[in-house]
N, C-alpha and C positions, 0 to 999 in steps of 0.2 A: 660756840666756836669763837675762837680769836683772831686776829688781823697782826698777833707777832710772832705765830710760827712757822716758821719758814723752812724746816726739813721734810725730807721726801717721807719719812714714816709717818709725819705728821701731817701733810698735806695728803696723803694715800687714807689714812685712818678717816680722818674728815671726810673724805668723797664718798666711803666707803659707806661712814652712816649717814650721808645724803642718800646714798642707794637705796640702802634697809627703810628708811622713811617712804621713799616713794614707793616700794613694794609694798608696806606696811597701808600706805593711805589706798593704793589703786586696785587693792587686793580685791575687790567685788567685781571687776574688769577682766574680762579675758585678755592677759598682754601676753605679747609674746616676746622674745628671748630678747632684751636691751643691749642697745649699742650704747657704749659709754665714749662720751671724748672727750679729753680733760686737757685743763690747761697748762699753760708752766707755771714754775712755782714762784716766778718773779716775774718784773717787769713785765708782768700783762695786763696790767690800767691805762689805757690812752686817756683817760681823763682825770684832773680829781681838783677840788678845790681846797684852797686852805686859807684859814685865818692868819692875821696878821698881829704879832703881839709885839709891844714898842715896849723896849726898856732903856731908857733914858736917851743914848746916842743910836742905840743899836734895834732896830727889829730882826723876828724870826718868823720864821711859818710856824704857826704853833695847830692844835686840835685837840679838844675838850672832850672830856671825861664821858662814857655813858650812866652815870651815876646820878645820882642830886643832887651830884657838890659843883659840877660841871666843871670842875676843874680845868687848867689850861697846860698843856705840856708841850715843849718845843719838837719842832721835827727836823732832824739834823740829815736823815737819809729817808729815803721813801721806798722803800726795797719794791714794792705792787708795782708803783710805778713803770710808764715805760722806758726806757733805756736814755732816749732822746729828753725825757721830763726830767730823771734824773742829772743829765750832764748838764741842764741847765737852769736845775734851782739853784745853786749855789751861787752860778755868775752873775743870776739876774739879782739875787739879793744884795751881790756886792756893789752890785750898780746903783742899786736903790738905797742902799746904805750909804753911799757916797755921792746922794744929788739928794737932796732934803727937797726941790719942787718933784720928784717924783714919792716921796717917801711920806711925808707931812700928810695926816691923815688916812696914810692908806687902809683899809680895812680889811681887804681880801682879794687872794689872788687864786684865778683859776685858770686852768693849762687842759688845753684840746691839744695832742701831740697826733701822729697819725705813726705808719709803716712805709711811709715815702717818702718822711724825712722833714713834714713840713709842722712849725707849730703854733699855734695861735694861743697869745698867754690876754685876761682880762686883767687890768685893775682895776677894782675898786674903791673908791673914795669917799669921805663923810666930810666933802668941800666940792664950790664948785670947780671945774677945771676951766684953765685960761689957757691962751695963747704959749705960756712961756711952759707949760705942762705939753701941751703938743710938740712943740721945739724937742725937747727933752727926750720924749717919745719915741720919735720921731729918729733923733740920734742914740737912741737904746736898740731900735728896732734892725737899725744898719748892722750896729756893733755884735747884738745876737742870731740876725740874720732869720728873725720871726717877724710874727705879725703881732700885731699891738692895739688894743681896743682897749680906752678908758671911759668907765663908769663913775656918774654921781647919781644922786635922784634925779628924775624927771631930763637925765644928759646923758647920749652916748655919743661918745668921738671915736670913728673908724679912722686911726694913721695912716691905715691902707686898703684891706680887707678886711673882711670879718666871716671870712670861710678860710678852711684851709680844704684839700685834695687828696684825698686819701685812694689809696690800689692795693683792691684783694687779688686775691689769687683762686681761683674760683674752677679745678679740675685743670688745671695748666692755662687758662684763661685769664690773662686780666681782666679789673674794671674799676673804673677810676667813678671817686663820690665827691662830690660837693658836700663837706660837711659844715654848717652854717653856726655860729658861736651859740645861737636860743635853740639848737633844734637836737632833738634827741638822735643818737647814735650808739651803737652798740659798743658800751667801754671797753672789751676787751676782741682787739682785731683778731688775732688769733683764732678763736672759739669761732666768730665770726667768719672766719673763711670758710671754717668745718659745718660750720651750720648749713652755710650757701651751697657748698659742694654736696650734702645730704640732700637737699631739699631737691637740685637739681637734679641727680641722681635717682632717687626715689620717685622723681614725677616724671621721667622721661620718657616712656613709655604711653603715657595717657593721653598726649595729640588735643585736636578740636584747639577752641576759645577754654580762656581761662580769667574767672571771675579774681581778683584781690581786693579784701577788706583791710582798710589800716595800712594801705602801702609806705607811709613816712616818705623818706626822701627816695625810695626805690628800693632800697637795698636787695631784697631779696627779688623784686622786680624785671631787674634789667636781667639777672643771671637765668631767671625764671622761664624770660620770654623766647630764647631759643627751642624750647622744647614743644611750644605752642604755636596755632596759627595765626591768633589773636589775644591782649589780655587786655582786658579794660579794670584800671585800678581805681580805688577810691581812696582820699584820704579827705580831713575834715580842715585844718591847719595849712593858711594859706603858704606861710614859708616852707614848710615841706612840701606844698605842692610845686612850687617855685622850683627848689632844689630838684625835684624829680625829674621835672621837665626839662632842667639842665642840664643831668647825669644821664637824661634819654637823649638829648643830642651831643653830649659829650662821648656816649658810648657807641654810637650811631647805632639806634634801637629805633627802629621804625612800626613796629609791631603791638606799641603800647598807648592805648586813649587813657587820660586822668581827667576822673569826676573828680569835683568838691566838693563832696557832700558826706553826711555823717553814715556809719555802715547803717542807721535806723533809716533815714531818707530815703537812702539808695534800697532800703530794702521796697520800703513804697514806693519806688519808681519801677521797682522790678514785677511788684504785683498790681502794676497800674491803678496806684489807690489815690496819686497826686503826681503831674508833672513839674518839672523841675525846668526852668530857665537852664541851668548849668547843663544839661542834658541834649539840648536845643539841635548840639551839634554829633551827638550820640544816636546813631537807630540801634537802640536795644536787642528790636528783631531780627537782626542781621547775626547779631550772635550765634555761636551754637557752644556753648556753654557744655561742656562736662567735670569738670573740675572748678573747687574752689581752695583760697589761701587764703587763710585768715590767721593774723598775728594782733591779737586785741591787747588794751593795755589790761594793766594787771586788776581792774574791776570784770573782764571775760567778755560774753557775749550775751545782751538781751533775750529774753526769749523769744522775740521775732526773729534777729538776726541768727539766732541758732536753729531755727525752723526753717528759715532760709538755707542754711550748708546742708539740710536733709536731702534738697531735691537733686543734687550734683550726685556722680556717680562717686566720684573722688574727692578727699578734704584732704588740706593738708592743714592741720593746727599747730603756730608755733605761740607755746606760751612760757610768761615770765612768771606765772603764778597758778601752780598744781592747785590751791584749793579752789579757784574759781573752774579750771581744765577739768577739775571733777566734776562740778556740776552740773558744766556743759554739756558734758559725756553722757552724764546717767540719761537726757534727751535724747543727741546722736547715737547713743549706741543702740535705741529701741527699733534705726533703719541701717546703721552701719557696724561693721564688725571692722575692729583694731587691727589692723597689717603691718604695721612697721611703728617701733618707739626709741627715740636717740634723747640720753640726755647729755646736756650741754653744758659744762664747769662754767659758766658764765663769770664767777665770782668767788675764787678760793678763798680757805680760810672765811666763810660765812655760810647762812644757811641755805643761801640762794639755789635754787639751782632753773635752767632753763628747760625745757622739754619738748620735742617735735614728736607729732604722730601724723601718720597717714590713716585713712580710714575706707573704706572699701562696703558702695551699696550691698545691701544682701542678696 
């Protein structure tokens, strides 16, 4: 699959044999009838990074080949991109073409745009930055009306922030993220509201405390916790735990405790095999636990922590990688039967695709 075709026959064709695939791979599975939700065919990247290529007076955002020649080719438009990323590569370049202490050595530029308008752009540098680089910055930052964080080795200078605020829409609900320049977020908002509103959705009904593995900076968290009496989340990654706890009183969410600890830890604290200082302020037994949410990265889930989602009546698994989701499965599915599967365009034009299942004790 490719990243330059851009028409609806074509982008329809591609999802189409992302589908056939996943049938194709989950065929040993009893699924039932798939919800698709797909993305638009442009401007649905909030993030993307690009290199910087210097020809003599002038740089461009350039991006190399997948080949062995790694070739380098200019990028004059970014059609993926979002709407906001678009309108303002071209000004920020002209800017930086016309101030040599913001341009001299730069190597790479990265753009966190958000759907509320606000955008955080990196530079990158192969020098160190000074005082008269901040100035510069500083008065780039006014004139485009973003935030601005420059990078060298072992240097980072925040001009102001180094988050920007991003609001989904979440079943006619706001909720507004803290999204942090090092910390992962879902590139495409879009998909991402679709995802939140399924999951919500599909869990409303199940009540009690509610376990999260991998909660990141919330995301699915905070939408999650109305549906519950209680949810105790875990994530490993102190600045996402930072973000979360920000996005929970940003969101006024009162209903959510964050562990930091890894989902393997937390699985040992659950089967009282080692206590955990981070825990201190946790009574475990207070819980009443019927549902779990687990979104692991794209290595899946150990075979403890998947032994762990057995004992819950309800799971809900969102993954970024079907062939780990399968192997998970062939476990869970020996206590749980497949209720609900939504797949998620995550990434058009590539072979990505995202996946959610609910799953239902027998």
């Amino acid at each position: 699959m490719t990243q330059r075709q851009y028409t609806t026959a074509e982008y329809q064709t591609q999802l189409a044999e992302k589908i056939a695939i996943f049938k194709q791979d989950f065929s040993e599975f009893t699924i039932p009838e798939l919800s698709v939700y797909e993305s638009a065919e442009k401007h649905f990247r909030m993030r993307a990074e690009f290199r910087i290529w210097h020809k003599g007076p002038v740089s461009t955002y350039c991006m190399f080949t997948d080949d062995e020649f790694k070739r380098a080719y200019d990028i004059t438009e970014f059609p993926i991109g979002s709407e906001i990323m678009n309108r303002l590569m071209t000004k920020l370049m002209n800017e930086i073409n016309s101030n040599e202490t913001l341009r001299t050595k730069l190597f790479q530029i990265d753009f966190l745009t958000t759907l509320s308008g606000q955008a955080l752009i990196s530079l990158i540098y192969h020098r160190k930055l000074d005082d008269e680089w901040t100035k510069a910055a500083r008065e780039l930052q006014t004139k485009l009306r973003i935030y601005i964080i420059g990078r060298s080795k072992g240097q980072k200078i925040v001009v102001e922030q180094d988050f920007v605020v991003e609001q989904l829409n979440v079943n006619g609900k706001e909720f507004r993220y803290q999204q942090i320049e090092s910390g992962f977020t879902q590139p495409n908002a879009r998909v991402c509201e679709k995802m939140l509103t399924w999951a919500v959705t599909k869990s409303r009904a199940w009540g009690g405390d509610l376990i999260e593995l991998y909660c990141g900076n919330g995301n699915f968290t905070l939408p999650l916790a109305q549906n519950f009496n209680r949810v105790l989340a875990t994530e490993l990654a102190k600045p996402s735990v930072k973000s979360a706890l920000f996005n929970m009183e940003l969101n006024d969410v009162s209903n959510v405790a964050i562990a930091r600890l890894s989902s393997e830890d937390f699985s040992q604290a659950m089967d009282k095999v080692r206590s955990f200082r981070r825990l201190e302020e946790i009574d475990l037994d207070s819980y009443e636990f019927s549902s779990i949410f687990v979104d692991p990265p794209r290595s899946g889930m150990d075979p403890h922590t998947t032994s762990i989602t057995q004992r819950y009546e309800n799971i809900m698994y969102i993954s970024c990688n079907p062939v780990t989701l399968r192997e998970n499965l062939k476990t869970i599915t020996q206590t749980h039967e497949i209720t609900d599967v939504a797949l998620f365009d995550q990434f058009p034009y590539t072979h990505h695709l995202e996946v959610g299942m609910t799953l239902k004790k027998k």
